[in-house]
N, C-alpha and C positions, 0 to 999 in steps of 0.2 A: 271841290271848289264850286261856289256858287258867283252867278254874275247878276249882280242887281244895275239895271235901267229906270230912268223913271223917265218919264214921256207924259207931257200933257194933263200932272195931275195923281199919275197912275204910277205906281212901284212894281215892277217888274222885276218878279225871280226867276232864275230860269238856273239851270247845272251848266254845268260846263260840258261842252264837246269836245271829245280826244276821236284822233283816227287813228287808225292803223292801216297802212298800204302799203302791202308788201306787190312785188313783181318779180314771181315764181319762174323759176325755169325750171321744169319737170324734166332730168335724166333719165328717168328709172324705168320707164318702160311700162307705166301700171297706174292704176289712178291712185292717188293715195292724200290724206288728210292732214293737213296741218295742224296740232293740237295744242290752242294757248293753256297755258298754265290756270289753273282755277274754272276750266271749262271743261264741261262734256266732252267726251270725242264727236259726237254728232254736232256739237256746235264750233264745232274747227271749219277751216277752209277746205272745203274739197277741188283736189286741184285735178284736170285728166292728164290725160297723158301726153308727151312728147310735144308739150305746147308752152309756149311763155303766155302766162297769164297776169293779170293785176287783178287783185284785191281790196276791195277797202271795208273795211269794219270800222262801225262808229260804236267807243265807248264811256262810262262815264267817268271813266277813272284816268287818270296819267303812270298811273302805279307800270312799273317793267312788268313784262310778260313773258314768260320763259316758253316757245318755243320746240315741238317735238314734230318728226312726221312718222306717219304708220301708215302699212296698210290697213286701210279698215275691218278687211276681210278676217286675214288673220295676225293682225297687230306686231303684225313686223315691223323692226323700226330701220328709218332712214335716214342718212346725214341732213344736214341743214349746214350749206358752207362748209363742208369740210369734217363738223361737229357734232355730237349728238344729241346737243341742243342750241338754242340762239336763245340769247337775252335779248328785248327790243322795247323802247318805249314809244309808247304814242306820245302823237304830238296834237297841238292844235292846228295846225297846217296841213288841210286836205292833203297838199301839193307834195308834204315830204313822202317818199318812196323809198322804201330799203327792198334790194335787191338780195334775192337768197335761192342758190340753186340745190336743187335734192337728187341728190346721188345715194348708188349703194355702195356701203363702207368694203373698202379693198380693191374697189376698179379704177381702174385708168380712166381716163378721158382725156381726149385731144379736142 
């Protein structure tokens, strides 16, 4: 999506801005990466450990992003919610935040 402006004469194109802001809460014990769909593992979130952190990533697209976590080390994977993956879309709203915590499949947690 493109957003055209005109000001004073002048036409103004410019893309559109999507976010994505997630606020992680790290279970697992370990630092580990959050890896959108259609991206490197190096260009995922890296989250540390046993910390709630927020993230925001600006992208150009609105398109869903599917969601994985690993360790980076050795590409062990980690629930996301419960799941072994999240679907999530950006939005245009800095402000929206989707919360998602990373656990290892088969434990408890109180």
């Amino acid at each position: 999506m493109i957003v055209l402006t005109y000001s004073c004469g002048v036409l103004d194109i410019k893309p559109s801005v999507y976010y994505l802001t997630l606020k992680v809460d790290n279970r697992v014990g370990k630092k580990l990466v959050i890896a959108p769909s259609g991206m490197d593992l190096n260009e995922g979130f890296h989250v540390g450990t046993g910390s709630i952190m927020q993230i925001t990533k600006e992208l150009s697209s609105s398109e869903p992003l599917t969601l994985r976590a690993f360790d980076p080390e050795t590409k062990e994977s980690f629930l996301i919610n419960n799941k072994q993956s999240l679907t999530v879309s950006p939005s245009q709203d800095l402000n929206e935040v989707k919360d998602i915590t990373l656990t290892i499949p088969g434990k408890l947690y109180i």
